[in-house]
C-alpha positions in Angstrom: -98.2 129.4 92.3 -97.1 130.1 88.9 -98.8 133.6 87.2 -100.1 133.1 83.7 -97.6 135.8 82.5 -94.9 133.5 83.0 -96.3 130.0 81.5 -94.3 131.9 77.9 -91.5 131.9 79.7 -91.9 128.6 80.5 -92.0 127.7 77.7 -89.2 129.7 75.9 -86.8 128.1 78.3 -87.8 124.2 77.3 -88.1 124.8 74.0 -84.1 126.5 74.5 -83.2 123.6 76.5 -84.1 120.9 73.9 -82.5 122.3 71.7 -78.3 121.5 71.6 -75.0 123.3 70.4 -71.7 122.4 68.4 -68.7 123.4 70.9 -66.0 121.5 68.2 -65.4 122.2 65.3 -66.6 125.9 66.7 -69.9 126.4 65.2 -71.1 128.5 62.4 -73.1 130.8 64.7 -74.9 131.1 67.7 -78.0 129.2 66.5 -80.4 130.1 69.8 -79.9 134.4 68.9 -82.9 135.2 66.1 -82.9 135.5 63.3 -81.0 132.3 63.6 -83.4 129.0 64.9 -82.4 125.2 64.8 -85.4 124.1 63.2 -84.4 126.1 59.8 -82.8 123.4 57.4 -79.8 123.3 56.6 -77.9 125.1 58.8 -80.6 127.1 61.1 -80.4 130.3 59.3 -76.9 131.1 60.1 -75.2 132.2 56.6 -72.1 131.2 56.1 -70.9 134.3 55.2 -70.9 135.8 58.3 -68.3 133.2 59.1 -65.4 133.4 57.0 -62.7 134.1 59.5 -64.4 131.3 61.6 -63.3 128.0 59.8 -61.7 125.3 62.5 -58.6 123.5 60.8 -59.3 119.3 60.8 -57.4 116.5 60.2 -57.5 115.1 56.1 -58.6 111.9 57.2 -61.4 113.2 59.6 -61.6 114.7 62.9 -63.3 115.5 66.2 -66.9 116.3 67.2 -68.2 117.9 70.1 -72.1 118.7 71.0 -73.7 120.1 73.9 -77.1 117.7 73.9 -80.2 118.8 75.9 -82.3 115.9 74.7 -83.1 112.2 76.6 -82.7 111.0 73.0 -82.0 112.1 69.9 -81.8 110.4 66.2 -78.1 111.4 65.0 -76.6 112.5 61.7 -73.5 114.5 60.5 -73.0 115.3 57.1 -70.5 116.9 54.9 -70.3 118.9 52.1 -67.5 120.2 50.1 -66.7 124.1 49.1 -66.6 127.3 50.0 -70.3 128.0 50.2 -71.6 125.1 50.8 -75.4 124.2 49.1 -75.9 119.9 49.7 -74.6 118.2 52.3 -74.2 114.4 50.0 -71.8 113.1 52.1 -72.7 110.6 55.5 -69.9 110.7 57.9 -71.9 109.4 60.4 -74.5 106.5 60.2 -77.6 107.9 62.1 -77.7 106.4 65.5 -79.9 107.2 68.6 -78.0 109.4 70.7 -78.9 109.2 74.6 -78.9 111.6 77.6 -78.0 115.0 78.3 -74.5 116.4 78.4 -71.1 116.3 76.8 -71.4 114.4 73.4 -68.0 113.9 72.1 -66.8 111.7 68.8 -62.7 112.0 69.2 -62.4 110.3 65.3 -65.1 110.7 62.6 -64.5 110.6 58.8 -61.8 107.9 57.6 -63.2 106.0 54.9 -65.9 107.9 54.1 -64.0 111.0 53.3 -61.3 108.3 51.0 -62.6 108.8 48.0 -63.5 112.5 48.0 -60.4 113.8 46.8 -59.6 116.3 50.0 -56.5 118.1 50.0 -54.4 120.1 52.2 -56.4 123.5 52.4 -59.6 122.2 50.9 -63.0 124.0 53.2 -66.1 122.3 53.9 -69.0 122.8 56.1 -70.4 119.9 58.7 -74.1 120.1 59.6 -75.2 118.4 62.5 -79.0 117.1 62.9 -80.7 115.8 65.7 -84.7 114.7 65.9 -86.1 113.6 68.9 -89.9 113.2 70.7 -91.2 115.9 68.4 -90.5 114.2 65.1 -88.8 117.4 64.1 -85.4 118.2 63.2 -83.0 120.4 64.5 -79.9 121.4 62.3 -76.3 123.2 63.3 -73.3 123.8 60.9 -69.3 124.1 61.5 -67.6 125.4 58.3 -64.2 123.2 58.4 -60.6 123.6 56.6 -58.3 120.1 55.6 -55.0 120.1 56.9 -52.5 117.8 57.8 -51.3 120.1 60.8 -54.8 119.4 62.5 -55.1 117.0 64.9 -57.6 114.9 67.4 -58.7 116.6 70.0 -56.9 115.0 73.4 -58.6 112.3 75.6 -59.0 115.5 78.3 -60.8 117.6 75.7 -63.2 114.5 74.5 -64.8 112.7 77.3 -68.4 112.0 77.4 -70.9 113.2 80.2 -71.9 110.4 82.2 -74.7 109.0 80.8 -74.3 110.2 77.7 -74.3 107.5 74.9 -75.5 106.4 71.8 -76.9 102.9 70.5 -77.6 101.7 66.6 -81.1 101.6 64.7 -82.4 98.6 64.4 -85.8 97.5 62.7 -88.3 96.0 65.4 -88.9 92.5 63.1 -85.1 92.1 62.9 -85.9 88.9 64.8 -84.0 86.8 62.5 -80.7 87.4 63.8 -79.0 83.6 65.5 -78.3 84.2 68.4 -75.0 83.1 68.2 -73.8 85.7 66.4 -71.5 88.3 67.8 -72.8 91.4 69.5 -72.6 94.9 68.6 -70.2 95.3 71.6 -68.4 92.1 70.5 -68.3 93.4 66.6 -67.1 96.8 67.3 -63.9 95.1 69.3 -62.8 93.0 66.3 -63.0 95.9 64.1 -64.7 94.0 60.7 -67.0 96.7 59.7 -66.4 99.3 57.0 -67.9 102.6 56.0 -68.8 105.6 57.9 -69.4 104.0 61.3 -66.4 102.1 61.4 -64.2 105.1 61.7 -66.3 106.1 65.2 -64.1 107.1 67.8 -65.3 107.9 72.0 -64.3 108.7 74.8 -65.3 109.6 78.6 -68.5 107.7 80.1 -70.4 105.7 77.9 -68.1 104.6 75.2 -68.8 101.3 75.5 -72.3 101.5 74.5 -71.5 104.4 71.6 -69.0 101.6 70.1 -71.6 99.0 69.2 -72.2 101.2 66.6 -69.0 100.3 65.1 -69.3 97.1 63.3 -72.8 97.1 63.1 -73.4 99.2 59.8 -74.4 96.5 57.6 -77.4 95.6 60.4 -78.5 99.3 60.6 -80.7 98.7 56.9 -82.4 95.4 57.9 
């Protein structure tokens, strides 16, 4: 028989629980300690000054991403922004996509294209920031401030491997009934490699990957 002293506590510990963390690149702060809290855009209260020795070197032409998820679903974004303290976040790197079960998250390759035309050089920092909304229809934010270097590299296959279960699928508007049917699937677009832009540069690994790469190829179908 629960006690009514410890229905708070309860509910503390699934409000905790739904929430999720950024093991790579190390994040900004621990988001769950006040005065820090996930649902404080952009980066849930964690300034970025009280990180400036904790910048994680990546790759020029993107890099890995790592999240600890706690939800049974979760609408996905990472964003970018340029500088030293960073204000906007303008930059997609990662189409939004539905991200499924609880567990290890891990993209091994994210950026590519979509960081071409921003002009990053050896040394340049940036921040990531990491959203996920789920059931609630609220949003949860986390940030990783970042330095470009060549001398960065992917995290390993070892280091990136998905939970099992853990997965993500693309958005897709319920009328987009007008698809023939003999076009290819997500599964079969994302192996011949045609799409372009953010999603195309979507790299997994571990459990699940199949079903996380139908989101490559399938950009263009993401707006119907």
């Amino acid at each position: 028989m629960l006690s009514t002293t410890s229905l708070p506590l309860l509910s503390l510990l699934t409000l905790t629980s739904a929430h999720f963390r950024v093991d790579y690149p190390y994040w900004r702060g621990d988001s769950f300690e006040e005065p820090a809290s996930q649902w404080i855009w952009p980066c849930a209260n964690v300034n970025q000054t009280e990180s400036a020795n904790n910048r994680t070197a990546w790759p020029l032409t993107g890099g890995s991403i790592s999240l600890e998820v706690h939800h049974p679903w979760a609408l996905t974004y990472v964003n970018l922004g340029i500088g030293n303290e960073v204000t906007s976040f303008e930059t997609s790197l990662l189409t939004g996509f539905n991200q499924t079960g609880n567990g290890t998250f891990c993209l091994r390759e994210l950026g590519g294209m979509s960081l071409a035309d921003l002009g990053i050089e050896e040394g340049t920092n940036a921040t990531l920031q990491f959203i996920q909304a789920s059931g609630s229809g609220s949003a949860l934010y986390n940030c990783a401030d970042i330095t470009f270097t060549a001398d960065a590299e992917l995290l390993s296959t070892d280091m990136c491997a998905n939970t099992t279960g853990v997965a993500g699928v693309p958005l897709m508007n319920a009328d987009a009934t007008h698809m023939d049917h003999d076009e290819p699937t997500p599964t079969e677009s994302a192996a011949e490699e045609t799409s372009t832009g953010a999603a195309a540069d979507l790299r997994v690994s571990g459990a699940g990957a199949g079903v996380v790469g139908a989101v490559v190829g399938f950009a263009a179908l993401l707006a119907l």
